[in-house]
N, C-alpha and C positions, 0 to 999 in steps of 0.2 A: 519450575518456570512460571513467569506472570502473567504470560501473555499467550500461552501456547497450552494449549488441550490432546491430551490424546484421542486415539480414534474410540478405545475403550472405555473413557471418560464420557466421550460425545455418546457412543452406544448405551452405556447406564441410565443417562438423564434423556435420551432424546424424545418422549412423549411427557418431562413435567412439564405446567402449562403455562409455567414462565421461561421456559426458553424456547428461544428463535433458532432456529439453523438456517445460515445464510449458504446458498448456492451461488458464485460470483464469477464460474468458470466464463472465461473469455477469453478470445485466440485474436491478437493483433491481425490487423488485414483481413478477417473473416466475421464479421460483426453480428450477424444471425449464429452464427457454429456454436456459442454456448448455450443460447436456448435452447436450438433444437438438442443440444445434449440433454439438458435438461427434460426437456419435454421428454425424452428418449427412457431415463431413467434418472433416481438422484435420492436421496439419501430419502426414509420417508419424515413427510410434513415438512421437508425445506420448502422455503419458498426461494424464489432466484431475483437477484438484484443484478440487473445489468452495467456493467462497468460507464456503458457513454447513453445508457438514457437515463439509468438513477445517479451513479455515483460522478457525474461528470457532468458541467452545465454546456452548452451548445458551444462550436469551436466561434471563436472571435476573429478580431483583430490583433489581437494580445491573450496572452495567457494561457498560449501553449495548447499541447494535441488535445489534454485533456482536464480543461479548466475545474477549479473547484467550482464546485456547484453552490451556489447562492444558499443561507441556511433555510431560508422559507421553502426552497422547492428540493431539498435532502430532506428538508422534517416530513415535510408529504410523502416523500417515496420511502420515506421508512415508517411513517404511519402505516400506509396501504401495506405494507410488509409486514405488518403488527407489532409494528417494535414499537413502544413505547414506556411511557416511567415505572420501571420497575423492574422493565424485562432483560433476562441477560441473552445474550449473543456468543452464538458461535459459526466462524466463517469457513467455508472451505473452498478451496480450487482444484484445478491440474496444473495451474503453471507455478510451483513451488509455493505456493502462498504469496505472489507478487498480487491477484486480484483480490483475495480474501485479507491481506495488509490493508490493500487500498479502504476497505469496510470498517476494518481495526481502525485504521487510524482517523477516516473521518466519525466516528461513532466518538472516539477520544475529544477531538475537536469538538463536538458539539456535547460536550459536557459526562459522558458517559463511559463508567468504569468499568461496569462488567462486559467486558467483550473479548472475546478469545479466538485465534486464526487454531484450528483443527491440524495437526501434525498428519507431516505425510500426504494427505488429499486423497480427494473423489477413487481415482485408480487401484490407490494402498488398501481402500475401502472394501472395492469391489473384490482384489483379489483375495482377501481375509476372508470373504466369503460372509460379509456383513449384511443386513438386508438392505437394498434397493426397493424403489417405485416408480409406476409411472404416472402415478397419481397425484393429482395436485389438490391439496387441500384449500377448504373454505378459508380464507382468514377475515376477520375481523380487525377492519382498521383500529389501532389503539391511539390514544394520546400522548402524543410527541412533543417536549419540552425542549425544547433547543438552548443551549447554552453557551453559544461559540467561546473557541479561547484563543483569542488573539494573538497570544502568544507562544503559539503552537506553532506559525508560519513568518515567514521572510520574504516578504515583496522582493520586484527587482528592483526598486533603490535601495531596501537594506541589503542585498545583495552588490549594487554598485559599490556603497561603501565600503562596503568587507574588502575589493578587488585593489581600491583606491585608497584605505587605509588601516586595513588589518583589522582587529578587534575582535575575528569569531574566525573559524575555518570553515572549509566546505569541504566538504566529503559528494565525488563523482562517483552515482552507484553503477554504472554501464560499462560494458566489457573492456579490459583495458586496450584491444584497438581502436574501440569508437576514443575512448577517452583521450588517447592520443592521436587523433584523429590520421590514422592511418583506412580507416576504412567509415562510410555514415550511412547504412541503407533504408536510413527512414527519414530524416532531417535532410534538409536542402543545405546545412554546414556543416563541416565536420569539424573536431577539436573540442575546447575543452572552455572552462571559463579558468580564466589566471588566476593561480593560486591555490586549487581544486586539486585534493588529493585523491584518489582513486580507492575504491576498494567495490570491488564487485559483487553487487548483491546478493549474488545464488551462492557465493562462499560463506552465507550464514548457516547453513545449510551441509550436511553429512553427502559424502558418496552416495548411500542407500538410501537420500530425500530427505530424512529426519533432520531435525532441529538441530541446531548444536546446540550443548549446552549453554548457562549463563558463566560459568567457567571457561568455557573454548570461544564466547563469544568476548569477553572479555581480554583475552589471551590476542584473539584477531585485533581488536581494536587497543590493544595495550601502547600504542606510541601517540594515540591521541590523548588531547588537555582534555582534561575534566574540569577548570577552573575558566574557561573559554565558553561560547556558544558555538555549536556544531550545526552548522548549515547545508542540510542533505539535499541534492536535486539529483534527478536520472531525463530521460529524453522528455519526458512528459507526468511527472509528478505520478506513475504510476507503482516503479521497479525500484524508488526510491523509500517508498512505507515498510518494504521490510528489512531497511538497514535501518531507518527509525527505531524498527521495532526490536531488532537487532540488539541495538543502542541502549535500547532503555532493559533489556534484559540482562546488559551490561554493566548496569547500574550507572550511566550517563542520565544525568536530570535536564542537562540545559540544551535537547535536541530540537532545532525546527526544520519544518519542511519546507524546500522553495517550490512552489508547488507550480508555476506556469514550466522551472526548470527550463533545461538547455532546449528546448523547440521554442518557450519565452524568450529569452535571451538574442535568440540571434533573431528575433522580429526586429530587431531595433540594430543597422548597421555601427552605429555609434559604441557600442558594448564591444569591448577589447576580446578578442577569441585568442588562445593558447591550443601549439600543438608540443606532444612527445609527452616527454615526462616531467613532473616535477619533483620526485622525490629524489 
């Protein structure tokens, strides 16, 4: 796999002094609970990047629960985190790799290859009986080149388009009753955006939490074009990075993020909402 490390791999290198290990645990609704995990205990020398004050710019008018963050103010909180040019990256969480994606893929976006989401997570860790800390090391801010690629993301007018005149698909990573909006416990709308096909993120993903392979991931996503653009969104540009990542382990090249996603979407009454199914 490209994008995916094991816990064994992360334990071999985790003191050379070019890698990062990224702590990104965060629990929706409870916005202190990964710290204090963290503080509490966490792989040692992580440092911990918090989902809605590093990796996420402040909530708006538009742009959904958890907007991209602006490149000048992610290059600083990954400076302060010591990431910088040279350094590779590995992410970890407890929610499947949905917070440690979210790390993957903005690191991608802003120009940077070597970054890997850790297999399994924090839990797998502990119970391997791998070493923990509650220590937090010094770091040394490094120097942060920011490179954005535009063409990594999908506003919501290239997303109006797609609904209004085809050209790319969208892939709905959220469970398929939100998707069909039979149920919405966090969004003020339920349903779907037209034309949005479903596939539920934590299906990248084994019974026993492991990864599927790049074989099984491709197998999952076998009815999509490969000659199209795949236009991925979930509630909030968060649950959607690791069908990206998914995607691209798939061997899909032409994936983007819509990154304001369905809490984006329905700001705006004027944007057509879909329920049930489409397929």
């Amino acid at each position: 796999m490209q994008n995916i490390v094991s816990m064994k791999w992360t334990l071999a290198r985790m003191y050379e002094p070019d890698l990062v290990i990224a702590d990104c645990r965060f629990w929706l609704g409870k916005p202190d609970a990964g710290k204090a995990a963290y503080d509490e205990d966490h792989i040692p020398g992580a440092v911990y990047l918090d989902l809605e004050r590093d990796l996420s710019a402040p909530v708006g008018e538009h742009g959904g629960r958890h907007p991209l963050p602006e490149a000048d103010a992610l290059a600083a909180s990954l400076s302060k985190a010591g990431i910088g040019n040279g350094t590779r990256v590995v992410a970890y969480d407890d929610q499947g790799g949905a917070m440690a994606s979210r790390l993957w893929w903005l690191l991608k976006y802003m120009g940077y290859e070597e970054v890997y989401v850790m297999d399994e997570g924090y839990s797998a860790w502990k119970r391997k009986g791998y070493p923990v800390s509650a220590e937090q090391k010094i770091i040394v801010p490094a120097s942060f080149a920011a490179r954005p690629r535009p063409e990594m993301v999908a506003d919501v007018e290239r997303v109006r388009e797609i609904v209004s005149g085809g050209g790319a698909l969208l892939v709905d990573s959220r469970e398929a009753p939100r998707y069909r909006g039979e149920v919405e416990p966090i969004d003020r709308v339920a349903g779907h955006i037209p034309g949005a096909v479903n596939r539920f993120w934590s299906e990248g993903r084994r019974a026993d939490g492991t990864w599927k392979s790049p074989e099984e991931q491709r197998e999952r996503f076998a009815d999509l074009p490969r000659d199209r653009d795949i236009v991925v969104y979930c509630g909030s540009g968060v649950t959607a990075t690791p069908n990206v990542l998914a995607l691209r382990e798939a061997g899909f090249d032409r994936v983007k993020l819509y990154a304001g996603s369905w809490s984006d979407w329905i700001c705006d009454p004027s944007n057509p909402i879909a329920v049930g199914d489409e397929e």
